[in-house]
C-alpha positions in Angstrom: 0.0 0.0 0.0 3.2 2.3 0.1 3.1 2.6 -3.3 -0.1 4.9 -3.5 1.9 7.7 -1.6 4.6 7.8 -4.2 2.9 8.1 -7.0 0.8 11.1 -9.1 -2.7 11.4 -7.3 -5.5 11.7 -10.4 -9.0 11.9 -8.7 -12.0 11.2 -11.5 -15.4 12.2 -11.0 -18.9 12.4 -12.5 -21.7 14.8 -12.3 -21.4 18.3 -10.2 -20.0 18.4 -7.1 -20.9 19.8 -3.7 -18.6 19.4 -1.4 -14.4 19.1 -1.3 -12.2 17.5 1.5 -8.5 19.1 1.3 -5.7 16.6 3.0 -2.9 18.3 3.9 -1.2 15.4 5.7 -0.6 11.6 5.3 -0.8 9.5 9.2 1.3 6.4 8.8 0.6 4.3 11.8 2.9 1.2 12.5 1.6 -0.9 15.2 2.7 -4.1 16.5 0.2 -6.4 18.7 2.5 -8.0 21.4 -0.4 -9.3 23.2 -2.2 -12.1 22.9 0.5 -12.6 20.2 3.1 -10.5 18.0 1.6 -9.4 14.7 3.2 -6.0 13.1 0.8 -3.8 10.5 1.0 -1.0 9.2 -1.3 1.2 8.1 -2.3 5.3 6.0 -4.7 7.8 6.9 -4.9 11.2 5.4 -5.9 14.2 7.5 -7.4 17.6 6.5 -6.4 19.3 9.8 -8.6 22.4 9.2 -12.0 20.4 9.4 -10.0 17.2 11.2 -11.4 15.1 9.4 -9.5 11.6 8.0 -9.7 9.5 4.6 -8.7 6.1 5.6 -7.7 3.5 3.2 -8.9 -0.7 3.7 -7.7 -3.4 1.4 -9.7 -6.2 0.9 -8.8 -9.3 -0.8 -6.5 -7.3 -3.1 -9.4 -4.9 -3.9 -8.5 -1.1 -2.1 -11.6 1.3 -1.0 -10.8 5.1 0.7 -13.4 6.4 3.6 -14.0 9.7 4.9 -16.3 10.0 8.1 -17.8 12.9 8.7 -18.4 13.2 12.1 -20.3 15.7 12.7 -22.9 14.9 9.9 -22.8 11.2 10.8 -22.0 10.6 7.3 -19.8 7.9 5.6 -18.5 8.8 2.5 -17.0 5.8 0.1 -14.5 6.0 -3.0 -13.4 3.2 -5.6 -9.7 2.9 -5.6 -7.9 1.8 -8.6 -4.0 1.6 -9.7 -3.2 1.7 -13.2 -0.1 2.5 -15.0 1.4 4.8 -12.1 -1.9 6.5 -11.6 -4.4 6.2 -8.8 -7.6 7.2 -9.5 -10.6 8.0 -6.7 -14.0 6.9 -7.8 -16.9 7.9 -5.3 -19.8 5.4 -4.9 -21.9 5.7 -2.2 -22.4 7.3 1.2 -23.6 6.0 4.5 -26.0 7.8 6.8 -25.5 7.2 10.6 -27.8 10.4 11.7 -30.3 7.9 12.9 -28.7 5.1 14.4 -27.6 4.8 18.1 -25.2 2.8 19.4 -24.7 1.5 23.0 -21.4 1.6 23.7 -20.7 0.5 27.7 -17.7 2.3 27.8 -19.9 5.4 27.8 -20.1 6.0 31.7 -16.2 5.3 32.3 -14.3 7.4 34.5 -10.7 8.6 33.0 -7.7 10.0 34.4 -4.7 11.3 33.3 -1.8 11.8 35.0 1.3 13.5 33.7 4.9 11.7 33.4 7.0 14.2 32.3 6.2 17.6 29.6 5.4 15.1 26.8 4.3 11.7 28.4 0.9 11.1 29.8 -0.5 8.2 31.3 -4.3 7.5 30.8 -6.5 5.1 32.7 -10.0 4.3 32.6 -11.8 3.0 34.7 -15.3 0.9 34.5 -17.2 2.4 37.7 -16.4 5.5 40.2 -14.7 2.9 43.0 -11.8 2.9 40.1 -11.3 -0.7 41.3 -11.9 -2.5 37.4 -9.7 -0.7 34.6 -10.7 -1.0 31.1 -7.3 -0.2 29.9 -4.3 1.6 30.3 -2.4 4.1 27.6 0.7 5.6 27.9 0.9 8.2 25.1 3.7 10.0 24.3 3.5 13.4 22.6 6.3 15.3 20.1 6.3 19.5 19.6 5.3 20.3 15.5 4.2 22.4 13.4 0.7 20.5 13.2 -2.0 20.3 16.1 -2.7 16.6 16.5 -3.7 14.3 19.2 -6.3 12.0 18.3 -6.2 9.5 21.2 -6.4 6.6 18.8 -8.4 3.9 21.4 -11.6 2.6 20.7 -13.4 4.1 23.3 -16.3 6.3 23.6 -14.4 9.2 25.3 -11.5 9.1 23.5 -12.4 13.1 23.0 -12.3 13.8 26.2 -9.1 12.1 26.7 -7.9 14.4 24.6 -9.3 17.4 26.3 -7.7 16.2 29.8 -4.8 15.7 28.3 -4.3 19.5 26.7 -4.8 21.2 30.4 -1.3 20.2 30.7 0.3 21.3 27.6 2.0 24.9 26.8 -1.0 26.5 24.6 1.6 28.6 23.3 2.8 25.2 21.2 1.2 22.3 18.5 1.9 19.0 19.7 1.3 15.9 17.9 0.9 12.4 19.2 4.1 10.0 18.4 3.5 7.1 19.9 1.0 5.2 22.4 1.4 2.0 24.6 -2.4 0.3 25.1 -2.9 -2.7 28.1 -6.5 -3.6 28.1 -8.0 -5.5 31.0 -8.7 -8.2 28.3 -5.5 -9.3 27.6 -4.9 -7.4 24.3 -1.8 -4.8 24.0 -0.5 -3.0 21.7 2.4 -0.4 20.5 1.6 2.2 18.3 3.9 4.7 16.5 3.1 7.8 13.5 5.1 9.3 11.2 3.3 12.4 9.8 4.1 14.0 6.4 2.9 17.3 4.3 0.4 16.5 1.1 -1.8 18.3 -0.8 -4.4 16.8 -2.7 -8.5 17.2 -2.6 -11.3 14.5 -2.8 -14.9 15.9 -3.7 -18.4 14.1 -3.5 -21.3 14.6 -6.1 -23.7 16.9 -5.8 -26.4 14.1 -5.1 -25.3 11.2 -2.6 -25.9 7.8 -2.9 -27.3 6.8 0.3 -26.6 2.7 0.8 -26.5 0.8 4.1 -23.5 0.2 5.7 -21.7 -3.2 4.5 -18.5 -3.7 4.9 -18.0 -6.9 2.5 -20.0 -5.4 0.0 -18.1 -2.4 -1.0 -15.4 -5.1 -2.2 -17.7 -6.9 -4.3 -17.6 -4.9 -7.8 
């Protein structure tokens, strides 16, 4: 998947369009499970980091789709991938709609807290009720001074923005800081290591004037 990042970005489209995403910086996450068992993977996001929004890229039995969530319309937006001849060409085909579905997440109601290690390492804890006797997991995240303004606490975990939040109170608000690399122990068993490396690009996706609107399924956006 490497390859997509060095080559010439040509983005094809139909129709008129209403609405443009601008990514001015590729996420390249390499993360290596070390518990239950050792598996490495790597893996690219772009980020617009005027709207923060990402375009994430899945491969699927050698088929490659891009998705941008939009978070705060709910909205799911889905693109074609295709390499050809040192090209790679962005096709849009549908969009999901989220607006009306709820989720119960059980995490909801956990209590965090963050404690700080040093200037740019920060321990975060949650906890599944107020006794804070039962953690859910444990992250030690470890932040880097930059030009860009970035730290999305990447758990999945429904207050992973307010992780965020707690962790800022500490930092010089005079600075941008970016997250470099995170250490996860959940209460489960499963652990992980987590490292970016973040790099300038410049390139723009847009979305037709008139969505598709499709239920969410994550096999059959590989099918055709």
């Amino acid at each position: 998947m490497k390859k997509i990042f060095l080559l010439f970005l040509v983005f094809t489209f139909i129709n008129l369009f209403s609405q443009e995403y601008h990514f001015d910086y590729s996420i390249e996450s390499q993360t290596t499970k070390t518990k239950p068992n050792k598996e490495k993977s790597i893996s690219t996001s772009f980020y617009d980091s005027k709207n923060k929004i990402h375009l994430h890229i899945d491969k699927y039995n050698d088929k490659m789709r891009a998705v941008i969530y939009d978070k705060d319309k709910n909205l799911r937006h889905s693109f074609k991938v295709t390499e050809s001849k040192g090209f790679v060409t962005f096709q849009y085909t549908h969009t999901n709609d989220f607006s009306k579905h709820k989720n119960k997440d059980i995490a909801k109601d956990d209590v965090l807290e963050v404690k700080k290690i040093d200037s740019l390492q920060y321990q975060i804890i949650a906890f599944k009720n107020e006794k804070r006797n039962k953690k859910r997991f444990t992250a030690l995240v470890t932040l880097e001074k930059s030009k860009l303004n970035y730290l999305e606490i990447g758990v999945d975990h429904a207050q992973s923005d307010e992780m965020e939040q707690k962790v800022r109170k500490f930092l010089d608000l005079n600075s941008n800081y970016i997250l470099k690399r995170m250490q996860v122990d959940y209460s489960t068993g499963y652990s992980y290591d987590s490292s970016l490396k973040i790099k300038n690009v410049d390139f723009s996706l847009k979305l037709p004037e008139k969505l598709i609107i499709k239920e969410f399924d994550f096999i059959g956006e590989f099918q055709d």
